[in-house]
BATILO-848564 format. One record per atom (N, C-alpha, C): atom name; x, y, z. Coordinates in nm, 3 decimals, padded with zeros to 5 digits. Example, Ala and Ser with C-alpha at 12.3 -4.5 7.8 and 13.67 -1.06 7.14 Angstrom:
! residues 2
N 01.319 -00.569 00.780 .
CA 01.230 -00.450 00.780 .
C 01.320 -00.330 00.780 .
N 01.285 -00.225 00.708 .
CA 01.367 -00.106 00.714 .
C 01.290 00.003 00.787 .
This chain:
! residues 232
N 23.357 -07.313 -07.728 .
CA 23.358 -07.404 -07.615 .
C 23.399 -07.335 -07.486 .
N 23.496 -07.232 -07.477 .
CA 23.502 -07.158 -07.386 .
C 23.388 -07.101 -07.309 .
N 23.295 -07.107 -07.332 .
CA 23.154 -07.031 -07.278 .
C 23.104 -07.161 -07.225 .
N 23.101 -07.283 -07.255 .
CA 23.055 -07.371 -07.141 .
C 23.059 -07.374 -07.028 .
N 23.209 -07.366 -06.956 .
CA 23.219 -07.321 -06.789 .
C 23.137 -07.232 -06.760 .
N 23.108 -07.104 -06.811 .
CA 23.033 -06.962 -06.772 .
C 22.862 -07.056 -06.814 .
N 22.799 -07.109 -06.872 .
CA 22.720 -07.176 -06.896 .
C 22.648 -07.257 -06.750 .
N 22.743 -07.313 -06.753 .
CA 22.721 -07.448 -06.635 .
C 22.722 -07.329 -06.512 .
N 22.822 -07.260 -06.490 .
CA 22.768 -07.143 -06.335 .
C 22.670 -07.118 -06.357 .
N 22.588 -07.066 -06.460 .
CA 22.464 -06.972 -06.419 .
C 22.359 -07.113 -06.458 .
N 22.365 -07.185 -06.488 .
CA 22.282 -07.302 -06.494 .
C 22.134 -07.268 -06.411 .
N 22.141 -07.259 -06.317 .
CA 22.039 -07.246 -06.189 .
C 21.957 -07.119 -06.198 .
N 22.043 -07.038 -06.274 .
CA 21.993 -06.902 -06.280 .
C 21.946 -06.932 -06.447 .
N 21.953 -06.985 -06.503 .
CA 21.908 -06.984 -06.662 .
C 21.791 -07.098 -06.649 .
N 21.768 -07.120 -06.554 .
CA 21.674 -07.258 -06.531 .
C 21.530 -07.191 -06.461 .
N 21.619 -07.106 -06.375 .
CA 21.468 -07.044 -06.360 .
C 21.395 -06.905 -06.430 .
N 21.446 -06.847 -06.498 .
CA 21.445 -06.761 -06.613 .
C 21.373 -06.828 -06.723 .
N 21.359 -06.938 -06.780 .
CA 21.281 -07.001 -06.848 .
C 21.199 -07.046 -06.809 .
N 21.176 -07.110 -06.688 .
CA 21.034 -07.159 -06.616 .
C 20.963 -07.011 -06.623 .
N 21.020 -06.906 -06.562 .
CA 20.950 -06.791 -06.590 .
C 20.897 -06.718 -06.717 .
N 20.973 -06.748 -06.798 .
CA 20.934 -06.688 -06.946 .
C 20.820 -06.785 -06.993 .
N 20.826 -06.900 -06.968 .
CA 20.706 -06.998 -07.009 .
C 20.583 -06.996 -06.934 .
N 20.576 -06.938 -06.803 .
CA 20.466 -06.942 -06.740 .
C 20.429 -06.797 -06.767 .
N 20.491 -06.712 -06.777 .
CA 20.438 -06.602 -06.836 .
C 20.378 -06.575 -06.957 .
N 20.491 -06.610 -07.044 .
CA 20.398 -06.579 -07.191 .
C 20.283 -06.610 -07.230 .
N 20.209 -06.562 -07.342 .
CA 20.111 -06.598 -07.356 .
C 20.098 -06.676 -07.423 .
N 19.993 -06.759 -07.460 .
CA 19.994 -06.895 -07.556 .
C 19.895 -06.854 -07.651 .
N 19.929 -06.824 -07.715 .
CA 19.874 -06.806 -07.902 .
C 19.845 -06.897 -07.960 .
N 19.732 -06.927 -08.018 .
CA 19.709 -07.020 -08.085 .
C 19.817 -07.073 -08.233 .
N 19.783 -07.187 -08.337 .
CA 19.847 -07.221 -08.434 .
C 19.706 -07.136 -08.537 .
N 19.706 -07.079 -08.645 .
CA 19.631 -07.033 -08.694 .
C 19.530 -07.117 -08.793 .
N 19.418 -07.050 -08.756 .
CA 19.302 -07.185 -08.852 .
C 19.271 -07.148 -09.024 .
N 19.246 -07.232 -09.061 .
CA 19.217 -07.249 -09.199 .
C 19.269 -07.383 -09.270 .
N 19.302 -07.380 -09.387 .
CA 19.330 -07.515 -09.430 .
C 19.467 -07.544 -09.402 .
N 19.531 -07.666 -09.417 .
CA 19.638 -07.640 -09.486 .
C 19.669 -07.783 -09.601 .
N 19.619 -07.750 -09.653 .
CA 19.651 -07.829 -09.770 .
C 19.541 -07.724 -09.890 .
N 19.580 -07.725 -10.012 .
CA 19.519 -07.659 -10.126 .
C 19.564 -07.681 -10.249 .
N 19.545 -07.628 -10.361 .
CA 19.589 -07.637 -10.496 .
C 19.521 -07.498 -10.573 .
N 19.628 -07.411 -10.617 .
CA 19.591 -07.318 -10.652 .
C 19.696 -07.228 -10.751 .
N 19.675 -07.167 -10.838 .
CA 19.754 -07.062 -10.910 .
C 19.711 -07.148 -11.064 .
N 19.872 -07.098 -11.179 .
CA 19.851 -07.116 -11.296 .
C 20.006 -07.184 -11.331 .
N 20.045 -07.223 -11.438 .
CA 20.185 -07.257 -11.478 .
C 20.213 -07.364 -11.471 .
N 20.370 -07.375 -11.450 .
CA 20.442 -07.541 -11.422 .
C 20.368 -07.585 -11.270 .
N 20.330 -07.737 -11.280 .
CA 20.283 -07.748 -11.158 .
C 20.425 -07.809 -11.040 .
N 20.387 -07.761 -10.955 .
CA 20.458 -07.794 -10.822 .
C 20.417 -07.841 -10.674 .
N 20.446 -07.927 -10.634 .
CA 20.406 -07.988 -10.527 .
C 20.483 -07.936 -10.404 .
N 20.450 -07.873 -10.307 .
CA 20.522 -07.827 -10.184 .
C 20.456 -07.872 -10.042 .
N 20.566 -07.911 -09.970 .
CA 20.497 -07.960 -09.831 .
C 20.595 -07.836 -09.754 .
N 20.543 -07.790 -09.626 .
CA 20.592 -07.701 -09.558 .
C 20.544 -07.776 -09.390 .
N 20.696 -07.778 -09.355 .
CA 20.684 -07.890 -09.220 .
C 20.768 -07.835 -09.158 .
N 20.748 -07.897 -09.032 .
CA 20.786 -07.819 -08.886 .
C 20.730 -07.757 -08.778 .
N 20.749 -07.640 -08.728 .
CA 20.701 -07.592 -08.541 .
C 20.596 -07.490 -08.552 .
N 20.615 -07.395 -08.481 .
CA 20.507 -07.299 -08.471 .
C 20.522 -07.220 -08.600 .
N 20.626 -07.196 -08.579 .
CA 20.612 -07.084 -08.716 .
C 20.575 -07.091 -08.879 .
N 20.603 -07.240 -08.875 .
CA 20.533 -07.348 -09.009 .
C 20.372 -07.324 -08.993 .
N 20.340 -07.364 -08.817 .
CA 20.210 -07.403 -08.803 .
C 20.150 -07.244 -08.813 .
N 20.199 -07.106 -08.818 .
CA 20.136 -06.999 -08.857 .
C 20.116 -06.961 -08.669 .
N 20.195 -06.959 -08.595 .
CA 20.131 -06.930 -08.482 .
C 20.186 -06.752 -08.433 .
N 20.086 -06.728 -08.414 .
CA 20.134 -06.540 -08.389 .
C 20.001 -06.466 -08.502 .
N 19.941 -06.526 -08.599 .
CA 19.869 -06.491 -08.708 .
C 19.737 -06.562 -08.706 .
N 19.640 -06.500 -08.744 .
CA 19.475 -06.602 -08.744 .
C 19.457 -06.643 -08.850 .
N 19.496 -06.684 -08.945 .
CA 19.497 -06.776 -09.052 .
C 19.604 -06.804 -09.141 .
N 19.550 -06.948 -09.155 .
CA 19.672 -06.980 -09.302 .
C 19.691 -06.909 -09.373 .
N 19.617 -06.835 -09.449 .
CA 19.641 -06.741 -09.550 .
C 19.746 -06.663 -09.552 .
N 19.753 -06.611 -09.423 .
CA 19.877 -06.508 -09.409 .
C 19.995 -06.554 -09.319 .
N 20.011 -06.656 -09.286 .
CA 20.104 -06.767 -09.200 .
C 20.183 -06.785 -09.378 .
N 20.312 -06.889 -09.269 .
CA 20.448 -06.925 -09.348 .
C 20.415 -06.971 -09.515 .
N 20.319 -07.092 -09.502 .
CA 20.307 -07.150 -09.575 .
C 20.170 -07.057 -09.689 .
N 20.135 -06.996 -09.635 .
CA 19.978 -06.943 -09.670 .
C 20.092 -06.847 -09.814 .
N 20.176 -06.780 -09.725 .
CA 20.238 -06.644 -09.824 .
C 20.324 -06.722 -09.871 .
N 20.414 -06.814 -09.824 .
CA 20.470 -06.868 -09.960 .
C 20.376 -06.889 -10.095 .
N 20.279 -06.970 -10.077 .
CA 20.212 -07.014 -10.214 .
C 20.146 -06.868 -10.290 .
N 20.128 -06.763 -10.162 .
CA 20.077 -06.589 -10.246 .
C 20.188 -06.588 -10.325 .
N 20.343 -06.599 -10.324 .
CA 20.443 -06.527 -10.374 .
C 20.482 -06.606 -10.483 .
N 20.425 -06.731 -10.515 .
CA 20.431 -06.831 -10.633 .
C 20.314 -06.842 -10.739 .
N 20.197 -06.826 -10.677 .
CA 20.075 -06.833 -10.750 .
C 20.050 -06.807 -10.871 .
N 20.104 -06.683 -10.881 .
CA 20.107 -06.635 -11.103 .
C 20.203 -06.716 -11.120 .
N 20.285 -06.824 -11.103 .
CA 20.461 -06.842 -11.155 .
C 20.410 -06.998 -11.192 .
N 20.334 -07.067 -11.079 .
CA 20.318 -07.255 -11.083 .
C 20.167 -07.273 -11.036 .
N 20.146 -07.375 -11.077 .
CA 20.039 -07.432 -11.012 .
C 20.075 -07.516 -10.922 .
N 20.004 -07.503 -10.795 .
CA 20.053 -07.535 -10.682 .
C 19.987 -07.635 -10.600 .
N 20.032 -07.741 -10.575 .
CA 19.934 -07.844 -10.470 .
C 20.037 -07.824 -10.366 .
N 19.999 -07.791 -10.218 .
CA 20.069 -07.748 -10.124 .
C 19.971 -07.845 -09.985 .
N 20.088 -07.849 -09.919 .
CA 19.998 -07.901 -09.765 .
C 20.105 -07.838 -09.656 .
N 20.075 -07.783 -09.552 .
CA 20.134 -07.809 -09.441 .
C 20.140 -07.887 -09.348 .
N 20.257 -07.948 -09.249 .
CA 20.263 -08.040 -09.154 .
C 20.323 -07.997 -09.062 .
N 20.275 -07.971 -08.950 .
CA 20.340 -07.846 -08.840 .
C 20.251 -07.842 -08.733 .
N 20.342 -07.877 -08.612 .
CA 20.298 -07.876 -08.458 .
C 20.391 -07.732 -08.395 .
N 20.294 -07.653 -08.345 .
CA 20.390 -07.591 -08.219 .
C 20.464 -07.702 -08.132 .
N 20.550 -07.576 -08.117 .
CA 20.641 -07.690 -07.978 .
C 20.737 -07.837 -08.070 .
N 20.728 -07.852 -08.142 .
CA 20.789 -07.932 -08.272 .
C 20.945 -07.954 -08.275 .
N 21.023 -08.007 -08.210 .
CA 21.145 -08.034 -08.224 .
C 21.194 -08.137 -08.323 .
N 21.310 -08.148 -08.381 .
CA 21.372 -08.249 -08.520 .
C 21.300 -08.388 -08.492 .
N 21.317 -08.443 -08.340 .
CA 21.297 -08.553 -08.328 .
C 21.171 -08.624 -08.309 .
N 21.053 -08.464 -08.310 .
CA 20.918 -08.477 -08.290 .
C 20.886 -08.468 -08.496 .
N 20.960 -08.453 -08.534 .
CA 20.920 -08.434 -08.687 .
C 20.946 -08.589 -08.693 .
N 21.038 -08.600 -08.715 .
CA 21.089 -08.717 -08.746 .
C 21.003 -08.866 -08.714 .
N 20.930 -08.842 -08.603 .
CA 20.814 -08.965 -08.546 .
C 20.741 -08.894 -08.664 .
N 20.696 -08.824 -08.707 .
CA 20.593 -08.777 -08.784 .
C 20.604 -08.850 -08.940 .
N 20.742 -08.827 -08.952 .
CA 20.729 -08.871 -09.111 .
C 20.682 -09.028 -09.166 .
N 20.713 -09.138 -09.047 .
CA 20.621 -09.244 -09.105 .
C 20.457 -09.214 -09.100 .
N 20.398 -09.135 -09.061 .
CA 20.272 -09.124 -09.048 .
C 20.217 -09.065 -09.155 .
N 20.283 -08.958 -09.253 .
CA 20.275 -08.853 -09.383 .
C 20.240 -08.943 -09.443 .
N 20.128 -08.923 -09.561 .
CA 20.096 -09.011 -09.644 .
C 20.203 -09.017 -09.780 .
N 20.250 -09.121 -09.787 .
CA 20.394 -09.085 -09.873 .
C 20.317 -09.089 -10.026 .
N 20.429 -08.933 -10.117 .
CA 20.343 -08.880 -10.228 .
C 20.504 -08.797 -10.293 .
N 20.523 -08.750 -10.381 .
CA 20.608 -08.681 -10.425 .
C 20.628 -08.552 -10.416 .
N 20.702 -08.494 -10.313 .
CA 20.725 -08.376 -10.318 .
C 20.828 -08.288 -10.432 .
N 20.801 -08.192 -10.508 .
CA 20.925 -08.090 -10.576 .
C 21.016 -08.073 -10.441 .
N 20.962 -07.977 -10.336 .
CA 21.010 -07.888 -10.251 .
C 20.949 -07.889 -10.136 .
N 21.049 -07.877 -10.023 .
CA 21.018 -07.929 -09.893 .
C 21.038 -07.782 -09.775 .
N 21.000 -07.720 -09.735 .
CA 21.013 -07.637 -09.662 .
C 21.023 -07.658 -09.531 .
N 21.126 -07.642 -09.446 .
CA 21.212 -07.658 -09.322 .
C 21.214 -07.602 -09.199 .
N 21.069 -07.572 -09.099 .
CA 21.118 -07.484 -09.016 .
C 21.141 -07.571 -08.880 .
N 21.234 -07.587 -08.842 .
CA 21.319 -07.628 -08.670 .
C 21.444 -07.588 -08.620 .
N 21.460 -07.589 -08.542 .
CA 21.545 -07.583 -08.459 .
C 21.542 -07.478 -08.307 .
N 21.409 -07.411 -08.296 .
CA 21.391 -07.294 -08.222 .
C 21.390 -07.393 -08.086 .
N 21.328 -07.469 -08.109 .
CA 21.281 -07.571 -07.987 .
C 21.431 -07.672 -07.925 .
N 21.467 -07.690 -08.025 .
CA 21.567 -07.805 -07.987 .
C 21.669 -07.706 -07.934 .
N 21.681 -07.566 -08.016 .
CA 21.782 -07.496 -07.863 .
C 21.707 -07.454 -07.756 .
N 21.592 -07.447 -07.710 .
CA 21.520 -07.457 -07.595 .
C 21.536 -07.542 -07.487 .
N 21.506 -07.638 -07.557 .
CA 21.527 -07.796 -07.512 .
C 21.653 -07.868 -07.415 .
N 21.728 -07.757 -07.480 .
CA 21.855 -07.837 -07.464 .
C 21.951 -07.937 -07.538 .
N 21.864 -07.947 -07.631 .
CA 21.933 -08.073 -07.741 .
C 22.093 -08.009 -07.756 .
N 22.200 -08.068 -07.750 .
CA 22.356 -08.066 -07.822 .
C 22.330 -08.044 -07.920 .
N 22.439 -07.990 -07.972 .
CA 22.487 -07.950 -08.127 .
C 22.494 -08.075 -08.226 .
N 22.541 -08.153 -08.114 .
CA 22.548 -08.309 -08.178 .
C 22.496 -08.398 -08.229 .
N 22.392 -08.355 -08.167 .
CA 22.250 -08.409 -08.155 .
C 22.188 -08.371 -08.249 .
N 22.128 -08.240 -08.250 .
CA 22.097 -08.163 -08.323 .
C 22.132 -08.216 -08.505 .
N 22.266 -08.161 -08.501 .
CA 22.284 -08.191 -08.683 .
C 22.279 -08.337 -08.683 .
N 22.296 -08.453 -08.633 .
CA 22.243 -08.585 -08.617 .
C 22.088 -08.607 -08.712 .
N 22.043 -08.533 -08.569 .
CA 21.894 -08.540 -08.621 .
C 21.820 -08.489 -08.721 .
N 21.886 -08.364 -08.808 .
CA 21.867 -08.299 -08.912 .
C 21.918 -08.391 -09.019 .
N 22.045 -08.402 -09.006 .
CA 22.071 -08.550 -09.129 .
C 21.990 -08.641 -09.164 .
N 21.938 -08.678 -08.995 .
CA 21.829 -08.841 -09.078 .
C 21.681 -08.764 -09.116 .
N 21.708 -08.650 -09.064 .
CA 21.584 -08.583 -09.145 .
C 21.565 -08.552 -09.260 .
N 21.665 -08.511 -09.338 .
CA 21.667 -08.502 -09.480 .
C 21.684 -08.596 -09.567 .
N 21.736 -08.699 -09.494 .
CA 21.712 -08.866 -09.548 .
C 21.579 -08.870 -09.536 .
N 21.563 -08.863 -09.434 .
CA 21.432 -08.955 -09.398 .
C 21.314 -08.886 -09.519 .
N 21.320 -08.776 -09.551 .
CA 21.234 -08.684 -09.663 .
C 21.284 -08.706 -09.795 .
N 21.384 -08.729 -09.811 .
CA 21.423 -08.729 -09.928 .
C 21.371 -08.925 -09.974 .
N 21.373 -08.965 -09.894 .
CA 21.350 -09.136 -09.916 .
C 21.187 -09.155 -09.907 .
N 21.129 -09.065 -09.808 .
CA 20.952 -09.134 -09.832 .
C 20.870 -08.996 -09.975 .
N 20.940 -08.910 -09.959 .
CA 20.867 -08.812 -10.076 .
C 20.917 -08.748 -10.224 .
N 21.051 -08.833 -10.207 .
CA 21.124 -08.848 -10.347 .
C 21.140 -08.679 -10.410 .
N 21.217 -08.591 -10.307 .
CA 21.220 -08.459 -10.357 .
C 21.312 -08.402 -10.370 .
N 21.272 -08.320 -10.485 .
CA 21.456 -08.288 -10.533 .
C 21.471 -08.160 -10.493 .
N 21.417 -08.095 -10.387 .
CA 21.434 -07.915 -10.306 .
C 21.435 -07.978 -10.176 .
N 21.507 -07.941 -10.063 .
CA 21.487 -07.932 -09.927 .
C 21.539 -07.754 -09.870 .
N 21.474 -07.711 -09.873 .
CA 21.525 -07.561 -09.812 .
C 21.508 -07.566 -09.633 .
N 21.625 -07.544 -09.560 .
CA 21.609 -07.553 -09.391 .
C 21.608 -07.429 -09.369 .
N 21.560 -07.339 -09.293 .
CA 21.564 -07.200 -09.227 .
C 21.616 -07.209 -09.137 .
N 21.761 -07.090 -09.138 .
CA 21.838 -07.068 -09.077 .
C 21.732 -07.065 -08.915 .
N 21.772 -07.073 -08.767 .
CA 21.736 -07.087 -08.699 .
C 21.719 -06.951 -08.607 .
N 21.622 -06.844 -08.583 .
CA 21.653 -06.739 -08.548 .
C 21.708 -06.725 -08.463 .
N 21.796 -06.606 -08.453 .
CA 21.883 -06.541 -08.357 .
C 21.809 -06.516 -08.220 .
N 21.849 -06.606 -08.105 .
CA 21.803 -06.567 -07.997 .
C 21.811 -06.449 -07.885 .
N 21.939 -06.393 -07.972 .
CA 21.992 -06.245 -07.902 .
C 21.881 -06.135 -07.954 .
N 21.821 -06.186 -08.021 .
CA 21.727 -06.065 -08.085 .
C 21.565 -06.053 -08.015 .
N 21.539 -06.183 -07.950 .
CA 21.455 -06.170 -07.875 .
C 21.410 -06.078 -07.724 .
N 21.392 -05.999 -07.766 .
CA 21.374 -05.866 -07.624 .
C 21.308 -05.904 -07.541 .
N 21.185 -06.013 -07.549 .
CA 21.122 -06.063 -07.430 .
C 21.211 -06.142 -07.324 .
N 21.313 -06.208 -07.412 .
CA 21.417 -06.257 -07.318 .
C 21.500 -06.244 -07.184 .
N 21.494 -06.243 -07.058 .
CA 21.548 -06.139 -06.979 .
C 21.736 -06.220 -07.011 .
N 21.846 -06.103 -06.946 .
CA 21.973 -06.170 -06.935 .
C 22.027 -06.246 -06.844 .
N 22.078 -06.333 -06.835 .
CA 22.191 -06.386 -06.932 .
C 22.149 -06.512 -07.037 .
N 22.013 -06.554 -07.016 .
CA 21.943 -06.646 -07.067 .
C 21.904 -06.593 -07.225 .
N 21.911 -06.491 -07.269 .
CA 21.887 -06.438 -07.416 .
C 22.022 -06.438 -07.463 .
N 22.158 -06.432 -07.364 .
CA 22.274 -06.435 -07.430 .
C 22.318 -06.611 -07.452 .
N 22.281 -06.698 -07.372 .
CA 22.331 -06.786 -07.396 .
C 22.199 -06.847 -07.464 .
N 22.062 -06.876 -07.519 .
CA 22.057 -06.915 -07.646 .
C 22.071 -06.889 -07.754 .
N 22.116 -06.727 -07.763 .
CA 22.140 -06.668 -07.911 .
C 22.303 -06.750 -07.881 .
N 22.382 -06.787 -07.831 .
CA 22.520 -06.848 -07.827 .
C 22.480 -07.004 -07.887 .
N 22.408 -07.027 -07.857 .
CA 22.355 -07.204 -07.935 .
C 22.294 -07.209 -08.052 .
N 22.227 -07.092 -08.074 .
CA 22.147 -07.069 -08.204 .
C 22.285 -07.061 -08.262 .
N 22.356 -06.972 -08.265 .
CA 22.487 -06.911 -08.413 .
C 22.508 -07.040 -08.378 .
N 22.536 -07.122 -08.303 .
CA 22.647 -07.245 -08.308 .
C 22.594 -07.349 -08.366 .
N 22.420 -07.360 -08.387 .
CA 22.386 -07.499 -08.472 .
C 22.381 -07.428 -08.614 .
N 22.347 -07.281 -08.629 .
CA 22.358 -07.228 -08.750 .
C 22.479 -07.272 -08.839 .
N 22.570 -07.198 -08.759 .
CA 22.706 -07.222 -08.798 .
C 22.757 -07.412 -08.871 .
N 22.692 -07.461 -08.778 .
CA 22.693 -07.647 -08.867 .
C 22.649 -07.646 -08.921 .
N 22.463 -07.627 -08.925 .
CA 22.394 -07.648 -09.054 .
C 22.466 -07.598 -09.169 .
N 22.490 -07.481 -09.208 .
CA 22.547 -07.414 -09.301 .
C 22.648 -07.457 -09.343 .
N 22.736 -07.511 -09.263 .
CA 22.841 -07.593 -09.311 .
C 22.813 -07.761 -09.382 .
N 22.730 -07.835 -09.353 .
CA 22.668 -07.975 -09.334 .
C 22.603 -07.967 -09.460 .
N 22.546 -07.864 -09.513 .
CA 22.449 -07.820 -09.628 .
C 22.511 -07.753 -09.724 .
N 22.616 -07.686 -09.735 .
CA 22.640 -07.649 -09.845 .
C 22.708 -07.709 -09.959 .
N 22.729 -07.828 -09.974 .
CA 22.730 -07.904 -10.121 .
C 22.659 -08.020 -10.101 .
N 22.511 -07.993 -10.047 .
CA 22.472 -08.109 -10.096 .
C 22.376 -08.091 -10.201 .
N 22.346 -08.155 -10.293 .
CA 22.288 -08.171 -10.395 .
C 22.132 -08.169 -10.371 .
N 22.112 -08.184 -10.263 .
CA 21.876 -08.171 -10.244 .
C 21.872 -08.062 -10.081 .
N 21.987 -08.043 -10.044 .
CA 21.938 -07.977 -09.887 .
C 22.042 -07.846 -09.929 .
N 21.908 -07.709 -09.895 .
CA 22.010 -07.619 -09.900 .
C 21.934 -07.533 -09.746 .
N 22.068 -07.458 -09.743 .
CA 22.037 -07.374 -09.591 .
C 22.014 -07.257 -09.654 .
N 21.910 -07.176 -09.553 .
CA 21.875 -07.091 -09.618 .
C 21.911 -06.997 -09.521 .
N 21.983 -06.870 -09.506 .
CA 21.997 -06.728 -09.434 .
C 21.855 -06.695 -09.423 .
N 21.840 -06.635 -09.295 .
CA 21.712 -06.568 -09.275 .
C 21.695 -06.432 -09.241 .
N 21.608 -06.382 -09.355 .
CA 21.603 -06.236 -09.280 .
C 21.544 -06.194 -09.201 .
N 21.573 -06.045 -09.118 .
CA 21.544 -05.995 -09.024 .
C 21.446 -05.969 -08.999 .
N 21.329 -06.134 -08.962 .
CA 21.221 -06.102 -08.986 .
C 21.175 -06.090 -08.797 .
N 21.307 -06.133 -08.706 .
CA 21.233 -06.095 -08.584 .
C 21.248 -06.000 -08.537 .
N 21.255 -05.865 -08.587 .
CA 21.303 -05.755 -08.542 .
C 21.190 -05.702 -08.442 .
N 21.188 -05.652 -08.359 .
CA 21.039 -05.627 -08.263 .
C 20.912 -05.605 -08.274 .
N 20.967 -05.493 -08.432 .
CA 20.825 -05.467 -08.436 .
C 20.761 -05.574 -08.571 .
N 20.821 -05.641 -08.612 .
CA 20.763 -05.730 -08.672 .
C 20.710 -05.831 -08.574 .
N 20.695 -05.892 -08.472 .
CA 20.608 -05.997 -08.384 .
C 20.521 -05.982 -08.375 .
N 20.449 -06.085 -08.312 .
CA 20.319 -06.073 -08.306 .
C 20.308 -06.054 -08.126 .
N 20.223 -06.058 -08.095 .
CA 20.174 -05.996 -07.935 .
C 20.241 -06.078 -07.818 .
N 20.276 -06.166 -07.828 .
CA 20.395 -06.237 -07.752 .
C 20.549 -06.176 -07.746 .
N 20.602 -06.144 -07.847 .
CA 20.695 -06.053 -07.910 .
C 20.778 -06.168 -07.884 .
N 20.742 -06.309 -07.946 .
CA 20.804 -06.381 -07.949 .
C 20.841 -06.485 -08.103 .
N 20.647 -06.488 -08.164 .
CA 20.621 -06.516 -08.219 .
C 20.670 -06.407 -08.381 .
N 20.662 -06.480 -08.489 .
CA 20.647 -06.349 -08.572 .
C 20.554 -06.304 -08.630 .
N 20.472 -06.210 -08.633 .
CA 20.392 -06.182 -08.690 .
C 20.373 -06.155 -08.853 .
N 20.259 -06.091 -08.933 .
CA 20.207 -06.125 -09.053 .
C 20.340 -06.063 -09.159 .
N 20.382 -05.966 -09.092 .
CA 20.480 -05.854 -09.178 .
C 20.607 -05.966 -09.208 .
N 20.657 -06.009 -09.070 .
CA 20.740 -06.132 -09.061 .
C 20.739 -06.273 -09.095 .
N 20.581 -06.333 -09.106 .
CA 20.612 -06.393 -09.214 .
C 20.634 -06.356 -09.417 .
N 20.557 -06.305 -09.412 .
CA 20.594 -06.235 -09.557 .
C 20.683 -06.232 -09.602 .
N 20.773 -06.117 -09.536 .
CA 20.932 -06.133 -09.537 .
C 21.021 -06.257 -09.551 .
N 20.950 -06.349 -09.447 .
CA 21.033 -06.503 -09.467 .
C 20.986 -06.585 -09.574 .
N 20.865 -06.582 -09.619 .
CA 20.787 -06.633 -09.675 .
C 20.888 -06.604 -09.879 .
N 20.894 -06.451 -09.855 .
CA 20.913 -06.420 -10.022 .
C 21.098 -06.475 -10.004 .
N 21.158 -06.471 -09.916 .
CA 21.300 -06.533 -09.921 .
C 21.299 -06.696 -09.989 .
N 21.217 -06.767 -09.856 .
CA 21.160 -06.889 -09.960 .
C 21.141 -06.916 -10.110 .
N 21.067 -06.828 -10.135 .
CA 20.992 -06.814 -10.303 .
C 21.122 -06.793 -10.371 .
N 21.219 -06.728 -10.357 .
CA 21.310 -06.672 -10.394 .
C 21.411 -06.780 -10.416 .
N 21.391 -06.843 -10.307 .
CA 21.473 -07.000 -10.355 .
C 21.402 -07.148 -10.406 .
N 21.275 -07.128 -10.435 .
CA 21.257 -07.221 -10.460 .
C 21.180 -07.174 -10.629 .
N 21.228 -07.068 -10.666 .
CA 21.216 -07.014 -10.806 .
C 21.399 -07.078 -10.848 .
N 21.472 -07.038 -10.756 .
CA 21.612 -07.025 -10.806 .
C 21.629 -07.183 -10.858 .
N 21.563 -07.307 -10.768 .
CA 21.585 -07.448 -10.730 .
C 21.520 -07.503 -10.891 .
């Protein structure tokens, strides 16, 4: 909380540092192909993979090799798999959340989790934030009856190099700080687990924005997933 005062001074200066980073960057598409399928051999399993850009595969030209595409590569010999994705760029908790009465309600095993990049963008509170993640895992756990929820840790915004300073120091300061709740909020509950993320935004893993992650980076995130939803 001490970093709020220093926060609120540069306000003006962190305000226009993001108008700039947004009119600059480039806008990458969400990647095409399906997303819904059924494929592999074994115990069958039902997986939905929901959330923002990085759900929606954006930085990569197809599902195949996007979040959801390499999760189901890294399961395929293990389950048989009916999988869909549900994922908007730009996607914040509370933009999911309008979403879920619209999902055609069906039974999920396992739910795959990507938000929060946006809502520290945004501005959303901390407060807010794990608020809205709570009625989110209600809200999933009540229309798709599933006994896995895995959330991805929220990447580190200090790690973003496109970032100029002091605006890369103070959202990597909001990122550890909703991390830091989730992780706490999630660890004994019985259907929602938090998941650590690895170092999948390291530079040269992005994709041409050097914002996005690219194919190497999802993979990486992708087999962490698998890894817990073998363990689940």
């Amino acid at each position: 909380m001490r970093d709020l005062p220093v926060v609120a001074v540069l306000a003006p200066l962190l305000i226009a540092q993001a108008r700039r980073v947004r009119a600059n960057m480039p806008k990458l598409p969400e990647a095409t192909g399906s997303r819904s399928g059924r494929v592999g051999k074994g115990e069958c399993l039902k997986l939905l993979v929901i959330g923002d850009s990085a759900a929606a595969g954006v930085g990569v030209s197809h599902q195949g090799i996007a979040l959801g595409g390499q999760i189901v590569s890294h399961l395929m010999d293990e389950f048989h798999l009916d999988w869909d994705v549900v994922a908007e760029a730009g996607a914040t908790t509370a933009k999911v959340l309008a979403w879920i009465p619209t999902i055609e309600r069906q039974d999920y095993d396992v739910i795959v989790v990507s938000l929060g990049i946006n809502d520290v963008t945004a501005g959303v509170t901390r407060k807010q934030w794990i608020r809205q993640q709570q009625v989110l895992v209600q809200e999933l756990m009540n229309r798709f009856s599933t006994n896995k929820i895995i959330i991805s840790q929220i990447p580190g915004f200090e790690n973003f190099e496109v970032l100029p300073q002091p605006l890369r120091w103070c959202l990597g300061m909001q990122s550890r700080r909703f991390n830091a709740e989730a992780k706490t909020i999630w660890s004994d509950h019985p259907v929602c687990e938090f998941m650590d993320l690895p170092l999948v935004f390291d530079q040269s893993l992005m994709a041409s924005d050097n914002f996005h992650p690219g194919e190497d980076a999802y993979r990486i995130w992708a087999e962490a997933f698998a890894r817990c939803i073998r363990e689940a």
